[in-house]
C-alpha angles and dihedrals in degrees: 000000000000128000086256102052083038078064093042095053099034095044089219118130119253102241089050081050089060090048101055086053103050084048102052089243089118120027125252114268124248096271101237085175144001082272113026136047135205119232129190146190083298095073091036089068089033094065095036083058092050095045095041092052092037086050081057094053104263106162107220095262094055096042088052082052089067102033086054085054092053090050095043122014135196131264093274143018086251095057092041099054090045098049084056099047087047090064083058118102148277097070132201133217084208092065098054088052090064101220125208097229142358103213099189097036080045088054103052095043087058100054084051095053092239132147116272120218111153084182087068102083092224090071102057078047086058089047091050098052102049080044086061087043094067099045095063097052095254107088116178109280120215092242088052088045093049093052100042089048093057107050093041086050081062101053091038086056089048101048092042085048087054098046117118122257101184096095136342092250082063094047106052089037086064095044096041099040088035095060097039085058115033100043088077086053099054085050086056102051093045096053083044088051086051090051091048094045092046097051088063093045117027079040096117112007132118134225110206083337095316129128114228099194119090096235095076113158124242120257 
C-alpha cells in the first residue's frame, strides 16, 4: 500500500507518519520507485503499537526502547519481556541512579523466594513505595506480604501462560500492552472487592454512635 492508504488504515496523520519514520520509530517502505515506498500488514501493527503505548502515556524515549526490542531482541525471552516492562511507569529517580541495593525490595523478594535484580527499575519502585508504607505508619506486614504475593504469583502465571508465541513482536505487545492496560483494572477490582467485603462486615457498626452503611434509617 501506499503511504496514503498506510494513513487511512492506520488512522495516523500523515506528517506523524513522516516522523516516525525519520526517527526509526517505523521501518522504511519497500522503494517502489526514486519517490514513493510500499508498506504492508508489518507497519499497520507498527503504528497501532506506537499509538496504543503513546494513548497510555509513553513518552517517545521510552516507546523507541520497546520498538527497538521488537526489532532486536535480547538474548532471551526473559531479557527481552522485562526490558520492555522496565520502560513501563512509574518511574523512579531512584532507578536511573542505578543503586547498588534496595534493602527493603531485597528483603521481600527474598522471603518469596523471587529473583533479585536492583538493575531492573521496578525494583527500586517496589523500594519507594514500602518506603512510603512505613512512613505512614503502616509498613507492609509479612502476613500481608504473604497474601498479596500469592494471589498476584497466580495472575502473573496466567498472563505469562497467555502470552503469544508466534513472534516477539507478539510477545512484548502483549506484555507490554497487557500490563499498561490491565494494571488499572486490577486497582479497580480490588477497591470493588473492599467495597463487597465491607459491606458484610462494616454493615452495621458505629463509629462514636454513628452508623457507617448507607442505608441508614430516618429518625
Amino acid at each position: 500500500m501506499r503511504v496514503s492508504e498506510l494513513v487511512a488504515v492506520s488512522g495516523v496523520p500523515l506528517a506523524t507518519v513522516k516522523y516516525y519514520l525519520r526517527e526509526g520509530l517505523l521501518m522504511p517502505g519497500e522503494a517502489s520507485s526514486a519517490t514513493q515506498a510500499e508498506y504492508g500488514e508489518q507497519h499497520v501493527r507498527r503504528l497501532s503499537l506506537i499509538k496504543a503505548l503513546a494513548g497510555v502515556g509513553l513518552p517517545l524515549a521510552k516507546i523507541r526502547i520497546i520498538v527497538g526490542l521488537v526489532d532486536h531482541p535480547a538474548d532471551t525471552v526473559f531479557e527481552t519481556i522485562g526490558g520492555a516492562l522496565a520502560a513501563l511507569p512509574p518511574y523512579s529517580a531512584d532507578a536511573d541512579a542505578e543503586a547498588d541495593d534496595y534493602p527493603r525490595a531485597r528483603a521481600v523478594l527474598e522471603r518469596l523466594g523471587q529473583v533479585y535484580r536492583p538493575a531492573y527499575p521496578v525494583v527500586a519502585q517496589l523500594e519507594k513505595a514500602l518506603a512510603a508504607a512505613e512512613d505512614v505508619g503502616i509498613p507492609m506486614t509479612d502476613e500481608r506480604l504473604d497474601v498479596y504475593a500469592r494471589h498476584i504469583r497466580s495472575i502473573a502465571e496466567v498472563d505469562l501462560q497467555l502470552m503469544p508465541t508466534d513472534s516477539v513482536a507478539s510477545a512484548i505487545e502483549y506484555a507490554v500492552l497487557g500490563t499498561a492496560i490491565y494494571e488499572p483494572v486490577l486497582t479497580a477490582l480490588r477497591r470493588l472487592a473492599h467495597q463487597d467485603v465491607g459491606a458484610t462486615m462494616f454493615a452495621r457498626r458505629t463509629f462514636d454512635g454513628f452508623a457507617t452503611s448507607d442505608r441508614q434509617e430516618n429518625p
